[in-house]
C-alpha positions in Angstrom: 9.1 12.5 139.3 12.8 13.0 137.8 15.7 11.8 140.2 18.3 15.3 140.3 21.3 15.3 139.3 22.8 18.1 142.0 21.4 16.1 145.0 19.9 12.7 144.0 16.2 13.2 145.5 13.1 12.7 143.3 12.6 16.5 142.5 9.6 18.2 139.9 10.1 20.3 137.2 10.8 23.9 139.1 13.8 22.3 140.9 15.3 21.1 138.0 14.8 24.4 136.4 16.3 26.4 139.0 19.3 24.0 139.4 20.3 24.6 135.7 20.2 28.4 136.3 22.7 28.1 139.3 24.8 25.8 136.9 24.0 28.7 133.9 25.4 31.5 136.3 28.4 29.2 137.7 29.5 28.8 134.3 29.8 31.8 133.6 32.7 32.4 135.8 34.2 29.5 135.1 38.0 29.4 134.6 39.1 27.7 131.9 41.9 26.1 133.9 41.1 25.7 138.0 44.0 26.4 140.4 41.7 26.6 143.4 38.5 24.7 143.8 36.6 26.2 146.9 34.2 23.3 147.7 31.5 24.4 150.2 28.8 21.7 151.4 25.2 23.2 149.4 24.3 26.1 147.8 21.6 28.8 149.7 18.1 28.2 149.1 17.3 31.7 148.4 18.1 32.3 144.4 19.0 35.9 145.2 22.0 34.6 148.1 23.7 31.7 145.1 27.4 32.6 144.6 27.0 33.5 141.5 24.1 35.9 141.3 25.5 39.4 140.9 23.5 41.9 142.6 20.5 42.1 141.0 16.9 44.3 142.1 16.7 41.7 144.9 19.9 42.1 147.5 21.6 39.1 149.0 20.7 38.5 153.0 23.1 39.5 155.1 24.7 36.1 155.8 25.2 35.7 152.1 26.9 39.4 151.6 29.0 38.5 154.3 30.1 34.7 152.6 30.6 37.0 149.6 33.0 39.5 151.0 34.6 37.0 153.1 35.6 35.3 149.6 36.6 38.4 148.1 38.9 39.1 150.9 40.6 35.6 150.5 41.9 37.3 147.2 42.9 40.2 148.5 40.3 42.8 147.5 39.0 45.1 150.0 35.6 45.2 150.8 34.7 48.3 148.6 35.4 46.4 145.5 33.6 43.4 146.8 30.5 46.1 146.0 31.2 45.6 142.4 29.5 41.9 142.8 30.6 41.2 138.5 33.8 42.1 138.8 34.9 40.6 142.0 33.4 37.5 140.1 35.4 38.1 137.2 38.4 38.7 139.6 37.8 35.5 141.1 37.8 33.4 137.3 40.6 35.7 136.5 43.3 33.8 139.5 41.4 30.6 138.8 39.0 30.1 141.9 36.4 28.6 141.0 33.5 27.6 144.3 31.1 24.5 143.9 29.0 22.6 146.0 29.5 18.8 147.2 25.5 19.0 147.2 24.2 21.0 143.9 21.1 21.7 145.4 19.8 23.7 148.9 19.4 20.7 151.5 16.9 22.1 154.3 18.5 20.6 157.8 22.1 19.6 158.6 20.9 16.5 159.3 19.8 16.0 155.3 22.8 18.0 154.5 25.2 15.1 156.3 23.5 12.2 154.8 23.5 13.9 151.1 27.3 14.8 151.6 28.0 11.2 152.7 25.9 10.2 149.6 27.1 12.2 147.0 31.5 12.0 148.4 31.9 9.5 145.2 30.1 11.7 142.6 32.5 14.9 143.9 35.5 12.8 143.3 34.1 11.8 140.2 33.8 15.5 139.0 36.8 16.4 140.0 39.0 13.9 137.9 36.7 14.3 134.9 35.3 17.8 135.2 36.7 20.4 137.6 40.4 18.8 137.2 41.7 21.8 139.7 45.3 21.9 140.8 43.9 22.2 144.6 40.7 21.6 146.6 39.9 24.0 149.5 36.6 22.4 151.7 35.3 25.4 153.8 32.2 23.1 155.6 32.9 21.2 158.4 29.9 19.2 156.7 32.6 17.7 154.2 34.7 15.8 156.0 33.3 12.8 154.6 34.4 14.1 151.1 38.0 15.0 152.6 38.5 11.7 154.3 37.5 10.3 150.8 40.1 12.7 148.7 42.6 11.7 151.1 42.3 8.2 150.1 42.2 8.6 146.6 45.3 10.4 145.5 44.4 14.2 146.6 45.8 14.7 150.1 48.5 16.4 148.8 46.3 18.7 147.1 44.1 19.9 149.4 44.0 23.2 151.3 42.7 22.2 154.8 42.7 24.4 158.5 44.5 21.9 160.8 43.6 18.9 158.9 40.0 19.4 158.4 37.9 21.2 156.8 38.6 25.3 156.6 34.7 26.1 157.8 33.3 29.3 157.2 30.5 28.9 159.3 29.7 27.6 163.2 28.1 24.3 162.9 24.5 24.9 162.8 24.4 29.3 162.3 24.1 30.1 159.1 26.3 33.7 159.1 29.9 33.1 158.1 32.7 33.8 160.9 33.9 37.2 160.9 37.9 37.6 159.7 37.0 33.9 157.7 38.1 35.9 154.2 41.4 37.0 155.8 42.1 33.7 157.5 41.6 31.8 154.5 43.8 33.9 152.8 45.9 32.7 154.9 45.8 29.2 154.9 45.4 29.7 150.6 48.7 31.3 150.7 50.8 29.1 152.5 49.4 26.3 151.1 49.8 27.3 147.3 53.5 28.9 148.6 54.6 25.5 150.3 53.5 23.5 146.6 55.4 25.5 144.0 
């Protein structure tokens, strides 16, 4: 079996094919120049909740509608444009957010989830000098602090967006709906941060 790429296990042939979709649809939105990397901790598990599926015949779960409006809220669009799941996407690209994933790949317990972060800290730094290259990093797990303690070392502390010098999380440890008010508290911390570096 084929070791993955996203999240390092020994995966078959359907998870590698479903990985590259996420990284098809991600790409998508891309921007061209990155001013804001949000880095959450793993993507969903459920194709129809990834970040970057617009609406399709399937709808998101609830949790995953919520992480989406929540987002769109951080730049300033109300939820009734959120609706319009393309264009707050192409909003998003448009003021150079992109989101990624410390882990590329759905991880099923926080307990794997921990150990692939802590695994996989050196290959985010890695793609963000060669790949992402974003002006700012904004963690929204509490799962990454590994990653953040990592950054911090390596020439990014001055770059990254953090809540009280951790980790903005979006989520209670261990409940898999996203805080209510997290979009407009975000924005927060996004605009004060970006304000306090020009």
């Amino acid at each position: 079996m084929p070791l993955c790429d996203g999240c390092g296990a020994q995966v078959d042939e359907a998870h590698i094919r479903r990985r590259i979709e996420r990284l098809e649809l991600a790409t998508r939105f891309r921007p061209i120049h990155i001013q804001v990397l949000v880095l959450d901790d793993a993507p969903p598990s459920a194709c129809e909740d990834y970040f970057y599926r617009a609406a399709s015949s399937i709808p998101r779960s609830a949790p995953s509608q919520m992480f989406f409006d929540e987002i769109a809220k951080s730049i300033g669009l109300q939820p009734s444009e959120a609706q319009h799941q393309d264009a707050t996407l192409a909003e998003f690209q448009r003021r150079g957010f992109y989101l990624a994933y410390a882990v590329e790949c759905p991880v099923e317990s926080a307990e794997r989830l921990d150990a692939a972060v802590a695994r996989l800290a050196r290959t985010v730094l890695l793609r963000l000098n060669a790949s992402y290259k974003p002006k700012f990093v904004a963690p929204v797990s509490a799962a990454l602090q590994p990653v953040v303690s990592l950054l911090q070392d390596n020439s990014w502390a001055e770059r990254l967006i953090l809540h009280e010098d951790k980790p903005f999380d979006h989520r209670s440890r261990g409940i898999a709906a996203p805080q209510s008010g997290f979009g407009a508290a975000f924005a927060d911390c996004l605009s004060q941060a970006l304000a306090h570096h020009l």
